[in-house]
Residue, then its C-alpha position, 0 to 999 in steps of 0.5 A: x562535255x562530261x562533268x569531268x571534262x567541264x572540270x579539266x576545262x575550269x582548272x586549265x582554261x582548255x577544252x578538254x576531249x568530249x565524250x557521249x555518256x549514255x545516262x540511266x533511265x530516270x522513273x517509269x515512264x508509260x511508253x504507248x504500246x507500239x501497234x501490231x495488230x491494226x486492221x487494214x481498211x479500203x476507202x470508197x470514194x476520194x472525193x473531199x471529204x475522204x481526202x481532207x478529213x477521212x484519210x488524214x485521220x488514219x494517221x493517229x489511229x491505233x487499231x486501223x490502217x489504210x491498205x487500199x483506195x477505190x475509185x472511179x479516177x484511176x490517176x487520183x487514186x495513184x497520187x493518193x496512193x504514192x502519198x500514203x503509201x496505199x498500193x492497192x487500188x480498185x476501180x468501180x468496176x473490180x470492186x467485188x473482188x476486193x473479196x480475194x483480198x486478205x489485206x482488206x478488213x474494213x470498208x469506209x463508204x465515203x460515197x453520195x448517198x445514193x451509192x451507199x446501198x449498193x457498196x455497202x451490201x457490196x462489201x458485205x457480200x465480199x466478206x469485209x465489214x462496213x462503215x457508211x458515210x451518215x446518212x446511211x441510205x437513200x430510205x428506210x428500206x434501203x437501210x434494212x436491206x444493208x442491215x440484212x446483208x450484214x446479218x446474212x454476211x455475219x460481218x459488222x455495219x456501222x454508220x459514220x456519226x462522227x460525233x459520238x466519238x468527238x470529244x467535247x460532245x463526249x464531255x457533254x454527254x459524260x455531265x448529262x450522265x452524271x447529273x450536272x444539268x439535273x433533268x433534262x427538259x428541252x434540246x434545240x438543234x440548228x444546223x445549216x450553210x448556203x449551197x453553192x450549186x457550182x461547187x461540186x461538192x454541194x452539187x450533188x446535194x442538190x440532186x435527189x438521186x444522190x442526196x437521197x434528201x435535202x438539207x435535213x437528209x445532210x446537215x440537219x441529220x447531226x441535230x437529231x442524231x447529237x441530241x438523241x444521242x443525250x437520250x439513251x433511253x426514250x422514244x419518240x413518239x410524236x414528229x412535226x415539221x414545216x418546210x421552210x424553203x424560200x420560194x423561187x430559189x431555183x437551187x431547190x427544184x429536187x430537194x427541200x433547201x430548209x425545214x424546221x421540225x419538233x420530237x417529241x418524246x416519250x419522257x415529255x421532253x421536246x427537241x426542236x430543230x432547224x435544217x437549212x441550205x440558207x445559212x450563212x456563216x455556218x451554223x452547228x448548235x446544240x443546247x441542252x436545258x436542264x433543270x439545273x444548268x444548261x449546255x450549249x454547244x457552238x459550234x458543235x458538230x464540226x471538223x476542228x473547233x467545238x466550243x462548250x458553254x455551260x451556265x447555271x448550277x450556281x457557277x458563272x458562265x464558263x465557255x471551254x473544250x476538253x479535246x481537239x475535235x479532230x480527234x474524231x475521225x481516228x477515234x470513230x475508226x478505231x472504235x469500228x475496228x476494235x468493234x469489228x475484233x469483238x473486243x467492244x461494242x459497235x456504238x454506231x450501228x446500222x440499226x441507228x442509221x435506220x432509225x433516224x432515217x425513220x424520224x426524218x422520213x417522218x419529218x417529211x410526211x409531217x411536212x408534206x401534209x402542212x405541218x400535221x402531227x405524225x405519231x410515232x414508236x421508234x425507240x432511242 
């Protein structure tokens, strides 16, 4: 009902004829730009992972898009395609000509790690810019080989950390930066959850040809990528570590089921952490100790529900996040693409990858020899 209308109604007790008004537009509002220029992106892999978390997470991006899925199981691939409205579907077996296709910009490995080698110099020969699944090989070697492939191929390969683009470890990094904590003096890291051999996603964990490691290779890898990731410009220079596998479990005959390990640092700090297949609950923790203030992070690397405790610096306690960590996976895509269009730096690149497959590899050795130093030079 218009103003005027609302007065014939007051002064005769009838409802008068309404009539629509449009109204002027009141301040300047911020709209978001529509996207145009998103660049497509094929899935490897629809296990999971892929589909409750990767997958999804295209649906706020800004920069990316989903053109097409590959898989090995023709009839999922269809379902998911009729679902987000993906008609280009290839198999394991036609995957190279991915190659012919101008719609396909990016590639998301999102296969075991075994498999991340091979599809990844795959993609890359093909002509489309990689982003692989952490961790990002089998071994050392292997990660040099894709960084080679990728250099050859003059197209851009990223590792899938996640993390670094979640927004309350971005806030955590963002008060080291700016000196909250004062110097930073110790880091401690502990990530784990109970391996469950007949729940096929944690089975082919279990297995050496497709986890490439064992629980440190899959969990623990996010300790030590997080707490270098607050460590911009150190080294290690030393590594320790200890198996701490419990004996006769017969869920670890391939693959260590927990290790404790210890980096130290060129600039004398400490990060000390655990991996493990034998947790329970879950457990994702950080917590950085500084000079003046401490942070700690529980959980800290998980799909939905990071938490942020900061004490001291002569303020009470306080426990709070800045963001919804599901923000992550549209943020880690973007970024890639964005990266991919020359228009920021790749934040995760493969060169990272291959250098915390190093450390772990080091953990391994130190491990393997009883818990003996094993020195070092790998650059932060």
């Amino acid at each position: 009902m218009t103003w005027a209308g609302a007065a014939a109604f007051a002064a005769s007790g009838k409802l008068a004829a309404q009539t629509a008004e449009g109204q002027p537009l009141i301040g300047d509002p911020s709209l978001p730009e529509i996207p145009t220029n998103r660049l497509g992106w094929a899935i490897v892999g629809l296990g999971t992972f892929a589909i409750g978390q990767v997958i999804p997470g295209f649906a706020t991006a800004r920069h990316s898009r989903i053109t097409a899925f590959v898989s090995g199981n023709p009839e999922k691939a269809r379902t998911l395609g009729s679902r987000y409205n993906v008609d280009r579907l290839y198999s394991y077996d036609n995957f190279d000509t991915i190659a012919n296709d101008p719609a396909i910009d990016c590639v998301y490995i999102v296969l075991p790690v075994g498999l991340h080698a091979e599809y990844t110099i795959r993609a890359l020969k093909a002509g489309k810019h990689v982003l692989c699944e952490k961790p990002m090989a089998s071994t050392s070697q292997e990660a040099e080989a894709m960084i080679a492939a990728a250099k050859a191929a003059q197209r851009k390969l990223g590792v899938a950390y996640r993390v670094n683009f979640e927004p309350n470890n971005e806030h955590i990094l963002d008060r080291v930066r700016s000196g909250v904590l004062g110097k930073m003096r110790y880091i401690s890291a502990d990530h784990g959850f109970s391996a469950n051999r007949d729940f096929p996603p944690h089975a082919w964990r279990l297995e050496k040809a497709l986890a490439g490691g064992g629980s440190l290779w899959d969990i623990g890898i996010y300790g030590i990528n997080t707490s270098l990731m607050m460590l911009p410009s150190d080294r290690v220079i030393s590594i320790s570590a200890a198996y701490a596998t419990p004996k006769g479990d017969p869920r670890f005959t391939e693959v260590e089921g927990a290790i404790d390990y210890r980096l130290r640092m060129a600039s004398g700090i400490n990060i000390q952490g655990s991996s493990s297949y034998c947790y329970s609950p879950y457990v994702s923790r950080q917590r950085y100790f500084g000079s003046d203030a401490s942070i700690e992070m529980q959980p800290a690397t998980t799909y939905y529900d990071n938490e942020i405790t900061l004490e001291g610096g002569g303020q009470p306690p306080r426990t709070y996040s800045v963001g919804n960590a599901s923000q992550q996976f549209a943020a880690q895509v973007d970024g890639f693409s964005r990266a991919a269009r020359g228009e920021v730096e790749l934040r995760t690149p493969g060169e990272m990858g291959l250098r915390d497959l190093l450390i772990m590899e080091a953990c391994y050795a130190s491990a393997d020899l009883g818990g003996s130093v094993v020195e070092t030079d790998i650059a932060v």
